[in-house]
N, C-alpha and C positions, 0 to 999 in steps of 0.2 A: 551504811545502807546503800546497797546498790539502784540504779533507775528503773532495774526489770521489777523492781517490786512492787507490791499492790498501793495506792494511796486511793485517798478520795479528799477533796477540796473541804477544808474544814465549814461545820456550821457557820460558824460566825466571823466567815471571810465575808464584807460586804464589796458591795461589785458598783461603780457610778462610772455607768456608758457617758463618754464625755463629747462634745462635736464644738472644735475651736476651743477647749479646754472648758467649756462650761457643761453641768448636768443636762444632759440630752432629755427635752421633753418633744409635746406635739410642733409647737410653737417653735423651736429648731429644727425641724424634721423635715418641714413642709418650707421649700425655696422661699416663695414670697412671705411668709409670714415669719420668718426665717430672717430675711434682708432687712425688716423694720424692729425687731425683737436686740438680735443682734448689735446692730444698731445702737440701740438704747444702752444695751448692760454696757458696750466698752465705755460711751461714754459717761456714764455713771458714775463706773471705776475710777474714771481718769480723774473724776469730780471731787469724788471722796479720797483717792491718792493724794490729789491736791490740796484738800484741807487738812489731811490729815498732817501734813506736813508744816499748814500754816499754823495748826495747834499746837505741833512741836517747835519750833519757831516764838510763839507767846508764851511758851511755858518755860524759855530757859532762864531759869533766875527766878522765876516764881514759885510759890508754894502750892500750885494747882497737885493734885494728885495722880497718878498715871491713870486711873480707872476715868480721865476723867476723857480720854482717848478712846477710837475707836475699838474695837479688836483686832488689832493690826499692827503687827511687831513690825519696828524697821526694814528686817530680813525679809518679810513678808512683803511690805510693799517694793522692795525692790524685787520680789521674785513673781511680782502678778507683774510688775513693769515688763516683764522678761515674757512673764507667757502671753503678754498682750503685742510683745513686738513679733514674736513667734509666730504668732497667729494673723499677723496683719495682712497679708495677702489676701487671706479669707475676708477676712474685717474688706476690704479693700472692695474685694467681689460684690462681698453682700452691700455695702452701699453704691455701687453703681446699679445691682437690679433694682432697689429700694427707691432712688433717686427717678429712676426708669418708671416705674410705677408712678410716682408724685408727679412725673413729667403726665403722665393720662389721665392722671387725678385733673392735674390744672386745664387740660384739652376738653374740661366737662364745661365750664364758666362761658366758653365760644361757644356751645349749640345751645341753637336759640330753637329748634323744634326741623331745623329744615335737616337737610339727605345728612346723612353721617361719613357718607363717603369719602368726601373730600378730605377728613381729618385724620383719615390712616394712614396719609404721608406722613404726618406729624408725629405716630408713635414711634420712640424710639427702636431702634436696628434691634437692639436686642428683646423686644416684645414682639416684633411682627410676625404675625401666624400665629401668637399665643396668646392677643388680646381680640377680644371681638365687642367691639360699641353697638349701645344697643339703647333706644325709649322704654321706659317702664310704662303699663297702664298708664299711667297719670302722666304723662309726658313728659316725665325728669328721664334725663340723657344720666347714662352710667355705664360701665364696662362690664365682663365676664374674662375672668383669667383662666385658659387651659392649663391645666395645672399639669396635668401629665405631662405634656412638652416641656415645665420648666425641669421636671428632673431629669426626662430623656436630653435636654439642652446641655446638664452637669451644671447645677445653680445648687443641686446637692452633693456638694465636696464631699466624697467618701472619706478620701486621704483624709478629713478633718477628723474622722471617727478613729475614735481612741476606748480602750476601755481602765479602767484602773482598779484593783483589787488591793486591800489593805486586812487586816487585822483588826481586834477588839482596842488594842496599843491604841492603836488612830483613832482620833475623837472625829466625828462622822461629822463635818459640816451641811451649814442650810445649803439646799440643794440648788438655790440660784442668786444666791446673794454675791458670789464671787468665781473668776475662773479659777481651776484647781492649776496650781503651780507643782514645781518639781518640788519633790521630798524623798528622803531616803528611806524611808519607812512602807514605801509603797510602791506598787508593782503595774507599770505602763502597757500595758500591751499597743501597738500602734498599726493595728489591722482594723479596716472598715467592719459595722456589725454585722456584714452578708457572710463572713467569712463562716466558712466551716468548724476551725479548730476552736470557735464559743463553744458549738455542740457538742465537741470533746469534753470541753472543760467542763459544760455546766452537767454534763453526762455524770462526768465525777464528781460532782456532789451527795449522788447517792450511787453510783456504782464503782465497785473498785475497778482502778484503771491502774494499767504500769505508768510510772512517772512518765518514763521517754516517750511514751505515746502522745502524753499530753503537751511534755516539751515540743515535741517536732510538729505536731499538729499547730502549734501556734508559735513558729519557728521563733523558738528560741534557743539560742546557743548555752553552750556548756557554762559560761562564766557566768548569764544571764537567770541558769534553774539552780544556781546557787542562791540567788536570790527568791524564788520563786516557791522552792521546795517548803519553808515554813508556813506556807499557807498552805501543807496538807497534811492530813493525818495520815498513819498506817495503819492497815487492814492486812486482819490474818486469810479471809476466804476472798474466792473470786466472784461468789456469787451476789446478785444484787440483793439490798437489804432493805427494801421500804418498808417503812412500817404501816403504810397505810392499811387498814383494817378493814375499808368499804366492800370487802369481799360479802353480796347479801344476795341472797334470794332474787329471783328475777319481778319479781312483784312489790321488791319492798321499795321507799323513798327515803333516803338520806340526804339530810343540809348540813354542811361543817364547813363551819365559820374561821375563813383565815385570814380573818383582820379586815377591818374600813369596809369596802363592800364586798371584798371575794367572798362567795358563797361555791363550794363543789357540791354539788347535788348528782347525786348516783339515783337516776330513774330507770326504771326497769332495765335495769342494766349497763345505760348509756352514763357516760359523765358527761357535764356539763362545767364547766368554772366563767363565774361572772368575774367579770372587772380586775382583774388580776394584779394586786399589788401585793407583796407577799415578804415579809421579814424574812434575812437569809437566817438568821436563830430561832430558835422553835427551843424553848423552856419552857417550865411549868408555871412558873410567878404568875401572880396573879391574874395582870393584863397581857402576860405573855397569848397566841392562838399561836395553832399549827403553821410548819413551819415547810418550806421550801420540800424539804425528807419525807414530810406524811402527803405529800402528794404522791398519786398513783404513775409508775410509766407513761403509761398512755392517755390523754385526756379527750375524747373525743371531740369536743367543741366548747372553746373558748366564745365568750359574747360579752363583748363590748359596750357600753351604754351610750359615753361622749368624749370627748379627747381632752377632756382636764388631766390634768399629770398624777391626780391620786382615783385615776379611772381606766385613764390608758396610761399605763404607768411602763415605758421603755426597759428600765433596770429588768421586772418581771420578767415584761415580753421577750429578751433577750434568753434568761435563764425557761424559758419554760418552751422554747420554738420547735427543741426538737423532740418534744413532748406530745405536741395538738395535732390533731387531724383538722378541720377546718376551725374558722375562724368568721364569725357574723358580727355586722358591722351595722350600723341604721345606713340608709343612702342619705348621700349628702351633695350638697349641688358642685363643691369645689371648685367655687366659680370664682371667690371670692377672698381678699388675705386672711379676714376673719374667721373663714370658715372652710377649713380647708378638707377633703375628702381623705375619710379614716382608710379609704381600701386601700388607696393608693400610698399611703405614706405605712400601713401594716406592712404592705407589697414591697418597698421599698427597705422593710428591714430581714427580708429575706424566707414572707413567708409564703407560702405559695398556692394555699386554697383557702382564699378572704372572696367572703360572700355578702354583698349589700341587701337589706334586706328595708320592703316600703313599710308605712304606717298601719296595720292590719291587714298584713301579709301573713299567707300559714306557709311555713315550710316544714315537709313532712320527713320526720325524720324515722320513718319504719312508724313505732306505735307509740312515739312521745311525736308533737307537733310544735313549732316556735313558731312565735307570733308578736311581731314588733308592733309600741304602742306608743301614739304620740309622747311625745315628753316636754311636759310646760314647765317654766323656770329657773331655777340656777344659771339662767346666761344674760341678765342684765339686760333684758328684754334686747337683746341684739338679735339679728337674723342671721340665724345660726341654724343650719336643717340637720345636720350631722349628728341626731340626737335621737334617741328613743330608750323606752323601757319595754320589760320583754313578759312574754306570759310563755310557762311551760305546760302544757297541758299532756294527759293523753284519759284513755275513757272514761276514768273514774278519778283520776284528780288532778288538781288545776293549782300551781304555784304562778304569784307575779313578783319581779323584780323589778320596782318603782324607781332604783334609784336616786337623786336627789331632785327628782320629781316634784314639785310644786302644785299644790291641789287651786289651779286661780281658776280655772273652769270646772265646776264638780260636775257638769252635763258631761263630760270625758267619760266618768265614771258610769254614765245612767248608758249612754253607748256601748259601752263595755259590756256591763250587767247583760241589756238585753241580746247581744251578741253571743253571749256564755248560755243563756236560759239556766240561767242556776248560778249558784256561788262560786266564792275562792278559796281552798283548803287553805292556802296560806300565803300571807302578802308581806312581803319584803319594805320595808320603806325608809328613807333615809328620812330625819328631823332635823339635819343641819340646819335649822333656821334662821339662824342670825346672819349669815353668811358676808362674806366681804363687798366690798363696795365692787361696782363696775367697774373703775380707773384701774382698781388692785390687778389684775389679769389683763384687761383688754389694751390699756391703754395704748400700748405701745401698738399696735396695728388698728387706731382708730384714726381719721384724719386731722380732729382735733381732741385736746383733752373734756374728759365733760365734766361741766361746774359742779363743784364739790358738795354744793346741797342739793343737785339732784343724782349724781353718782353714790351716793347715800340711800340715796332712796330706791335706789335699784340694784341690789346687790343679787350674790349667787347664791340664793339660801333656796332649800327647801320646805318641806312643810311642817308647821307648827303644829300644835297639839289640834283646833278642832279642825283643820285641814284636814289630819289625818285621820281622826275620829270620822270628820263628813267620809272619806274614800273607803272607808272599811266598808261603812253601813252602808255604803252606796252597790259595792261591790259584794258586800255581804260576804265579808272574810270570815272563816273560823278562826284563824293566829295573824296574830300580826308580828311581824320579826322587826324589829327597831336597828337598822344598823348606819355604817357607814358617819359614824359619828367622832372618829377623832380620837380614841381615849388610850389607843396604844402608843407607850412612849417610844417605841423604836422606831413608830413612823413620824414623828415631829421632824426632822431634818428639811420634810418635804413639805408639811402642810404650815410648817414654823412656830406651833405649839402644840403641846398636849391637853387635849381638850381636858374640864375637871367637872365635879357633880355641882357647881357652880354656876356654869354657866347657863345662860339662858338658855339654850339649846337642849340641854340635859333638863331640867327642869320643865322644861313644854312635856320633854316623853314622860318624863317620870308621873305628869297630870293626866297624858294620854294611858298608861301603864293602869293609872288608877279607874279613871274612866271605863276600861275595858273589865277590870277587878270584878266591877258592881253591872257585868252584864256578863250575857254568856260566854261572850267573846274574850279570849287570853292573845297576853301582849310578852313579847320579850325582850329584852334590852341585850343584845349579840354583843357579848364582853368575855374574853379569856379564852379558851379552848372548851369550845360548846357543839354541841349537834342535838341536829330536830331527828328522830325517826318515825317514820309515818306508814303501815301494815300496806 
């Protein structure tokens, strides 16, 4: 087969955006929260290379079992040794801004209430002009980090971006428990995600491309698309081949569920894709949903909810960039390591109309409107602004997406209501309510760890069955759509299990599901390749 000929990048090539060889989420993206995350996973690594060794060491001559080891073959820990020296310059960076920050952190303990002035000699060379001290109401002394400066400074090593595509061969590891080392089985590209020839590649996913198009786009040489080539198919035509089907009426409303909380909704015409995290294979099996292919060319607007990695999910964002016309974001302060500004780290991956949007704000988009809505919970009650749920409205009907929204103030709800004068055709809602503890996520960019029996008690769950039940009735939904729950095994990698009808979580809807049964109101559980259509 020659290179002029047609391919398209196979279904079930999966793609992990890497920065410093680890799975690229929010939390790497964003310089300062970056510098302390960082941080943490090498030394981890190095924690658990060390034991793992001290196991093997107690084990020689004993009758212990291999299983009794971690998942890590000798080969293995000497090739994460390697991609951890690799990387170390970076490692190296990121704990000098890290250190930098803890240096302003310790400059808070000296103001006692008086001028702040005098203490911005004392922020480090590499923060000045990026930090600004400042009294809160209540007179505790704190900082504000210019976030934009750290990436315009390069605290965001491009050169760190890497992307890597593999095969069904490749068993797909968890997406942050280890950096990815070299394997022969898998395919490096070593260009930052701004680059252009992604949007070649991810182009050919569903359109046919000539090979060498794709080679040279993302310059690689002849010996290099020998290796490259079986990660595509061949195609007999030129034309593009989506199956997506949302071809409707300019009146009609279509929801089709592509897993966790992607919803594409086709409103009068316009597309819309929430939260985009999206299996590169698209089957029929059971918990399989639609699949990278059944999305349309063009998406009109992408919306964002909060920068959890199974919400703003980087691997998607990359494969779908050159896809969206804009991109809506909640405003967030990004003042802070914890909470860093979704516009500027979207912007950052190369897209170029990301629009912040406040807390019941309208923005008019022709004859559908968006409308960003506080969003309480799922963040361990940190101060975190970077967050909202969204309503789609236009004259005659009104869809919300709660995502893992938390019903702890249901006056939220009665604000709502009377802002709408009238109901909700249909309300999206996550039930993850069990959700992880606060340490699980935050830890690593908080100052200190928090005690285990109250980091328990404040985890990232959403809402529980009469949560959800109070915000229907409050809102006065016709549907309630249940999603964002876990139950697809293709995305375990990331969330680190597949959720089962077991758990507590599943069990709260299935009581809400029931509740809704015995009134007029209908509920659905968004599982396998499903869609709502609404006249």
């Amino acid at each position: 087969m020659s290179n002029a000929d047609l391919v398209r990048l196979r279904e079930d090539v999966c793609v992990d955006p890497l920065i410093n060889g680890w799975y690229a989420w929010a939390f790497l993206l964003s310089p300062a929260a970056a510098s302390f995350v960082q941080t943490r996973n090498v030394g981890r690594v190095e924690g658990l290379l060390q034991r793992v060794e001290q196991i093997k060491d107690l084990m020689v001559g004993s009758h212990l079992m291999a299983t009794s080891l971690p998942e890590i073959s000798g080969d293995e820990a000497s090739q994460i040794h390697e991609a951890l020296d690799r990387h170390s310059a970076s490692t190296e960076a990121a704990t000098a801004l890290r250190n930098a920050i803890l240096a302003v952190d310790g400059l808070l303990a000296k103001m006692n209430g008086g001028p702040l002035t005098p203490f911005y000699r004392d922020v480090p060379d590499i923060l000045k002009g990026a930090v600004e001290l400042v009294y809160d109401r209540y007179h505790r002394p704190g900082f504000f980090l210019h976030e934009r400066v750290l990436y315009e400074d390069g605290w965001m090593n491009r050169q760190s971006q890497t992307m890597r595509l593999y095969g069904p061969q490749v068993k797909r590891r968890p997406a942050f428990l280890l950096p990815r080392f070299s394997q022969s089985d898998v395919f490096d590209i070593d260009l930052p995600f701004t680059h252009a020839g992604y949007d070649v590649l991810f182009r050919s996913r569903y359109q046919p491309t000539p090979f060498e198009h794709v080679c040279a786009a993302l310059n690689v040489d002849q010996q290099r698309a020998a290796m490259l080539r079986p990660l595509f198919e061949e195609t007999e035509t030129a034309s593009s081949e989506i199956p997506c089907d949302m071809v409707t009426p300019p009146a009609a409303k279509i929801f089709r569920y592509f897993g966790h909380a992607s919803i594409l909704a086709s409103i009068n015409g316009k597309t819309f894709l929430t939260d985009p995290w999206i299996p590169a294979f698209s089957t029929t099996a059971e918990d399989a949903t639609y699949g990278l292919r059944d999305l349309p060319q063009h998406i009109d607007y992408v919306i964002i909810s909060h920068a959890h990695a199974d919400h703003l999910n980087v691997e998607t964002l990359l494969e779908l960039r050159h896809r969206v016309g804009h991109v809506y974001v909640p405003r967030g302060a990004g003042r802070s390591v914890n909470d860093p500004s979704m516009k500027v780290m979207i912007e950052s991956l190369g897209f170029e109309r990301v629009q912040e949007v406040d807390y019941f704000e309208d923005i008019n988009l022709g004859d559908v409107t968006l409308t960003a809505l506080p969003f309480f919970g799922e963040h361990g009650d940190l101060d975190v602004t970077a967050k909202a749920s969204y309503l789609l409205s236009t004259r005659d009907f009104r869809c919300a997406f709660l995502s893992d929204s938390k019903n702890i103030v249901p006056e939220l709800y009665d604000r709502l209501a009377a802002r709408l004068h009238g109901g909700v055709d249909l309300v999206f809602v996550g039930m993850e309510c069990e959700g992880a503890p606060v340490n699980w996520l935050y830890e690593p960019v908080l100052t200190s760890r928090v005690p285990q029996r109250l980091a328990t008690s404040r985890r990232l769950a959403a809402s529980d069955c009469s949560e959800a039940s109070d915000l229907a009735a409050r809102l006065d939904a016709s549907q309630v759509a249940i999603y964002a729950m876990g139950y697809e095994r293709s995305l375990a990698y990331l969330i680190g299990k597949t959720s089962t009808d077991d758990d507590w979580s599943h069990q709260e809807a299935r009581r809400f599901i029931a509740q809704c049964n015995t009134s007029s109101r209908r509920a659905t559980l968004m599982r396998g390749r499903m869609e709502m259509v609404f006249p």
